[in-house]
C-alpha positions in Angstrom: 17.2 -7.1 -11.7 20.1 -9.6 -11.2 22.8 -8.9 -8.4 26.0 -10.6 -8.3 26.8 -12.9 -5.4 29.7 -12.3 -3.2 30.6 -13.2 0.4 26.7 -12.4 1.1 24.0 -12.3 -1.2 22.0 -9.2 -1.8 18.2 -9.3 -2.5 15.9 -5.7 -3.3 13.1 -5.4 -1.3 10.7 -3.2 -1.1 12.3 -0.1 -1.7 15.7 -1.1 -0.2 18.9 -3.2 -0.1 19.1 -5.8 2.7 22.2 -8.4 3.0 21.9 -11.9 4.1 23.8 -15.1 5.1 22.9 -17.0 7.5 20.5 -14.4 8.8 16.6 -14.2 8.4 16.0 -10.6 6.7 12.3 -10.2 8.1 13.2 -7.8 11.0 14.3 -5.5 8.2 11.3 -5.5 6.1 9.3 -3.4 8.3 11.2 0.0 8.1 8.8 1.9 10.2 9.6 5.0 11.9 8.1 6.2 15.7 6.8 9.5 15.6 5.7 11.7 18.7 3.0 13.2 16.6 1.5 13.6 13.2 2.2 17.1 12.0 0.9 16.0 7.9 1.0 19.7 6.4 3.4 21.0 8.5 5.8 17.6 8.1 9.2 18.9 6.3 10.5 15.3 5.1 8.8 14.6 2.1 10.6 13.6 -0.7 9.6 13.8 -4.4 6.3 16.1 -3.8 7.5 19.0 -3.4 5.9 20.7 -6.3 2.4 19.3 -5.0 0.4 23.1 -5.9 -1.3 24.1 -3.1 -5.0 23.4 -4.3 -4.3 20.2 -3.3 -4.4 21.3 0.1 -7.2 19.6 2.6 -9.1 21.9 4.6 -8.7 21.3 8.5 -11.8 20.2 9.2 -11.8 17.6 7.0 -9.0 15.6 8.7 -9.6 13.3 11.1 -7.0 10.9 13.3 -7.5 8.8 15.6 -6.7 5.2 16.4 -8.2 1.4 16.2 -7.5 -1.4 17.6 -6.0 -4.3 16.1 -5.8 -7.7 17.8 -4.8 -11.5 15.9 -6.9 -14.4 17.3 -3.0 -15.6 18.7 -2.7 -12.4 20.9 -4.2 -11.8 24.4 -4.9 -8.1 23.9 -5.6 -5.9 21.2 -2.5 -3.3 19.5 -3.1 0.5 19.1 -2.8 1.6 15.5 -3.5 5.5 14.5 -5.6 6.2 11.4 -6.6 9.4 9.1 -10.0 9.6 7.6 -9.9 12.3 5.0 -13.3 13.4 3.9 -16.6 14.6 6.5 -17.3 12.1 9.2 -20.7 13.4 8.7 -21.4 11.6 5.2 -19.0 8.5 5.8 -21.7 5.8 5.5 -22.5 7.3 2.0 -19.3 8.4 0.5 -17.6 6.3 -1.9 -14.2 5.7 0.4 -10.5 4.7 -0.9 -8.7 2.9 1.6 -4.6 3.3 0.7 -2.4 1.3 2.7 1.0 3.1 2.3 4.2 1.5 1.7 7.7 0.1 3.4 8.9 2.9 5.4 8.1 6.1 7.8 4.4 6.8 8.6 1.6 8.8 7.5 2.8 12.3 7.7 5.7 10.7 4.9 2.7 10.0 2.9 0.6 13.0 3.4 1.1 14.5 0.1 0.1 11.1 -1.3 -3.1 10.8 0.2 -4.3 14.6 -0.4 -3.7 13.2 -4.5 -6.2 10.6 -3.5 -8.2 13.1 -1.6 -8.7 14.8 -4.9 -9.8 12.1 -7.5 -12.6 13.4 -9.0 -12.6 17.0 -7.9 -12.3 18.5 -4.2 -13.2 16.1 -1.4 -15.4 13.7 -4.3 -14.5 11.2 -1.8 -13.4 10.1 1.7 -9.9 8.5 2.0 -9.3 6.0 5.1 -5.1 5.3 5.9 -3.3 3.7 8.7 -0.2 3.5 9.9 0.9 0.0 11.0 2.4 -1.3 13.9 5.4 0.3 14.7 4.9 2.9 12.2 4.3 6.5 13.5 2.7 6.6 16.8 1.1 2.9 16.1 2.2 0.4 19.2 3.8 -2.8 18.7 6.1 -4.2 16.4 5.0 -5.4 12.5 5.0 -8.9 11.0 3.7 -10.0 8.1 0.3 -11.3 9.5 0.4 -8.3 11.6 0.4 -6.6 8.6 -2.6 -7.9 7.2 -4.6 -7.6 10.7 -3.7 -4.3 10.6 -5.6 -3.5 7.4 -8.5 -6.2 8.1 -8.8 -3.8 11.6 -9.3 -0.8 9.1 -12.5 -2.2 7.1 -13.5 -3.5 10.6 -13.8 -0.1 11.5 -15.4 0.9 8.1 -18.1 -1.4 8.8 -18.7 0.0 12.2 -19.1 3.6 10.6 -22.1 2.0 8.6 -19.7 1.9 5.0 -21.4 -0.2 2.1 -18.7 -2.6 1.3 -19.8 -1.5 -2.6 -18.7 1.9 -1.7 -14.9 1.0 -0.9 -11.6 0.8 -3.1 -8.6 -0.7 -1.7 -5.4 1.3 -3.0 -2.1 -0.4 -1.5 1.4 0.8 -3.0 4.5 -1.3 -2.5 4.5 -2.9 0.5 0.5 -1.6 0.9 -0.3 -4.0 -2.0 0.3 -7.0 0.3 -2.5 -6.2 2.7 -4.9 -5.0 0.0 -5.0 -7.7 -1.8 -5.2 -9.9 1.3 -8.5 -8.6 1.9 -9.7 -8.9 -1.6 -8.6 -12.4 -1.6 -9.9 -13.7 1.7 -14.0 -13.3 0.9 -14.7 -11.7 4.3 -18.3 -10.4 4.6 -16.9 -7.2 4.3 -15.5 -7.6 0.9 -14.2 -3.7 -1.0 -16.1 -3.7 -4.7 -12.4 -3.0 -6.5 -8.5 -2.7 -6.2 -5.5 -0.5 -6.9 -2.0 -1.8 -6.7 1.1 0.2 -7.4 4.0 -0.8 -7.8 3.5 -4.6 -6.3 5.6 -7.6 -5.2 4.4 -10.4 -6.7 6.2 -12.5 -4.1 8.9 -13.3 -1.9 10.3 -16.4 -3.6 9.8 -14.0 -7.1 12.2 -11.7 -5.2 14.5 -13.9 -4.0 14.4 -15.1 -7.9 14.9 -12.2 -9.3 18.0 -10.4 -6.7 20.2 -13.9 -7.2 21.9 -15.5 -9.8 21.5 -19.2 -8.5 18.3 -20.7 -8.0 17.3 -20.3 -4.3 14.5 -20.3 -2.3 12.9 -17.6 -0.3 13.0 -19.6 2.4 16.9 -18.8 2.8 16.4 -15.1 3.0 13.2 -14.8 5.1 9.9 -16.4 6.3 7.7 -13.9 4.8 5.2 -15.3 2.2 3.6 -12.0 0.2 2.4 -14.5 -2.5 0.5 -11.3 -4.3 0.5 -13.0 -7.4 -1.2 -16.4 -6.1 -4.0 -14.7 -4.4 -4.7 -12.9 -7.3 -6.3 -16.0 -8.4 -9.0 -15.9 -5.9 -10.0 -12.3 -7.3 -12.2 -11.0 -9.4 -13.3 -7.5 -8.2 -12.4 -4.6 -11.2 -8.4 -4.6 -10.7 -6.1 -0.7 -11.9 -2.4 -1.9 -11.4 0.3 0.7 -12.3 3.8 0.4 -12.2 6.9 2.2 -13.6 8.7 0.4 -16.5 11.9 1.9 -14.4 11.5 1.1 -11.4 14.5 0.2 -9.4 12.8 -1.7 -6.4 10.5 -4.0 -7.5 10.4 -4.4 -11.3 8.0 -4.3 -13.6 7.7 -8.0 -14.2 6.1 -8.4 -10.8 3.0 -6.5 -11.5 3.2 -8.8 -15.2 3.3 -11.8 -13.1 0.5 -10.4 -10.8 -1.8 -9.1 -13.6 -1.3 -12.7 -15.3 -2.9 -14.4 -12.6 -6.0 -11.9 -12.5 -9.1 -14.1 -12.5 -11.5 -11.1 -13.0 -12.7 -9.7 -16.6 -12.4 -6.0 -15.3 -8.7 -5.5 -15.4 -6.4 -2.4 -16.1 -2.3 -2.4 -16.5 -1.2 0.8 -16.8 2.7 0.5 -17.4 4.0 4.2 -16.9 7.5 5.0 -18.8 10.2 6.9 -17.2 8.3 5.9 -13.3 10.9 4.4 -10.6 9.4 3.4 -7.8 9.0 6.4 -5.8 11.4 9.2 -6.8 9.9 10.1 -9.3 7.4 7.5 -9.2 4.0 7.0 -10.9 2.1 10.2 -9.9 5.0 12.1 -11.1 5.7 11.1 -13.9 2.2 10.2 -15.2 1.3 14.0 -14.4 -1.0 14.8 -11.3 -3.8 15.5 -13.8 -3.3 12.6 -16.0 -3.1 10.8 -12.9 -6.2 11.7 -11.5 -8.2 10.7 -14.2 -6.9 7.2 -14.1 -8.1 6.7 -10.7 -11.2 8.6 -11.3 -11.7 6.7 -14.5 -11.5 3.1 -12.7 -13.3 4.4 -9.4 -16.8 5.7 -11.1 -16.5 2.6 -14.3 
């Protein structure tokens, strides 16, 4: 994934092309988009699902948004963030519960036809699906940096744990950008620590990125501040681990989820490498196959 180096130097990340010279790319990271409200089924933007068949569909009374509040130990007062719980509130604390953390841009009507999937591993509402929208994203307040970021998600088991989950009960699913958080909260040992992980399509990190886009040798610290050392925290993990990733993909490349699984400290690990998947369109779902992909998930979940 080498670019060629001009007047500016072009780096790929996360799902889109960013130039930099003197400037700090971090404000572009973050592509959220603001939302007056979440319209999921009835949301006409979706790219690259459209041949989601309909008995994927989630009944109504099995959604459920509402927000949480996120606050870092720097900030005076807490940040509003929206959430969606698929599943019934009524079983929470004893439902198995797969927490995705979506990836660079929109918000979570984007992603809708991405969680029902979820929503389905194992059969009709098997199991509850928990997914936020970070700040700045949708109709979540504030602005989104990278520690932000991982507050954000922290904010979402915080909640969890409020609702009674057992911590042995939750899967962490981040995609793209997602996979920062997730593993974040695998890799920090809080008392509320998920029992396994999914990454799709990861960064291993930003000084692999700014490797990879250049054809000198330059450090990440020219392009950006932002850390997302995936691959280094990986070490401190060994929950069971599913990583898929497109041997196409035109984002982040395969050889990130290579370095990433390389660094896996666990003896419960998966690669799934999917030929013919770029990174969203069409991306691993699609081109694995709805089914096949289903069984993946459903195979690593109950394991």
């Amino acid at each position: 994934m080498k670019k060629e180096i001009y007047l500016s130097i072009v780096i790929v990340i996360f799902g889109g092309l960013f130039l930099g010279s003197c400037a700090k790319i971090d404000p572009m990271v973050f592509k959220g988009t603001a939302i007056d409200e979440y319209l999921l089924e009835d949301y006409d933007g979706v790219i690259g699902f459209e041949d989601l068949p309909d008995s994927f569909d989630i009944p109504e009374q099995y959604t459920t948004i509402f927000t949480i509040e996120s606050q870092l130990p720097s900030e005076s007062e807490a940040t509003k963030i929206y959430a969606l719980y698929v599943g019934d509130m009524a079983s929470i604390a004893t439902d198995t519960i797969i927490v995705y953390f979506h990836g660079q841009s929109y918000h979570m009507d984007a992603y809708w036809p991405r969680t029902k999937l979820i929503a389905n591993t194992g059969g009709k509402n098997r199991y509850g699906v928990l997914t936020i929208d970070y700040r700045g994203y949708g109709k979540s307040e504030g602005s989104s940096t990278e520690a932000s970021l991982y507050q954000d998600a922290k904010s979402a088991l915080i909640w969890l744990d409020g609702q009674g989950v057992n911590t042995s009960n939750v899967v962490i699913y981040g995609y793209s950008l997602g996979t920062a958080p997730a593993t974040e909260l695998l890799s920090n040992h809080t008392p509320f620590a998920p029992a396994k992980l999914i990454l799709e399509s990861p960064m291993a990190s930003a000084q692999n990125l700014a490797e990879e886009a250049s054809v000198i040798n330059v450090s990440s610290d020219f392009f950006s501040t932002l850390d997302f050392n995936t691959a280094d925290k990986m070490k401190s993990i060994n929950q069971p681990l599913l990583i898929m990733h497109g041997e196409l993909d035109d984002y982040l490349s395969i050889s990130n989820s290579e370095i990433i699984f390389g660094n896996y400290t666990g003896t419960d690990g998966t690669f799934i490498r999917v030929p013919g998947a770029y990174h969203s369109t069409p991306g691993v779902p699609q081109t694995m196959g709805y089914v096949d992909y289903l069984e993946a998930l459903e195979t690593f979940v109950t394991k």
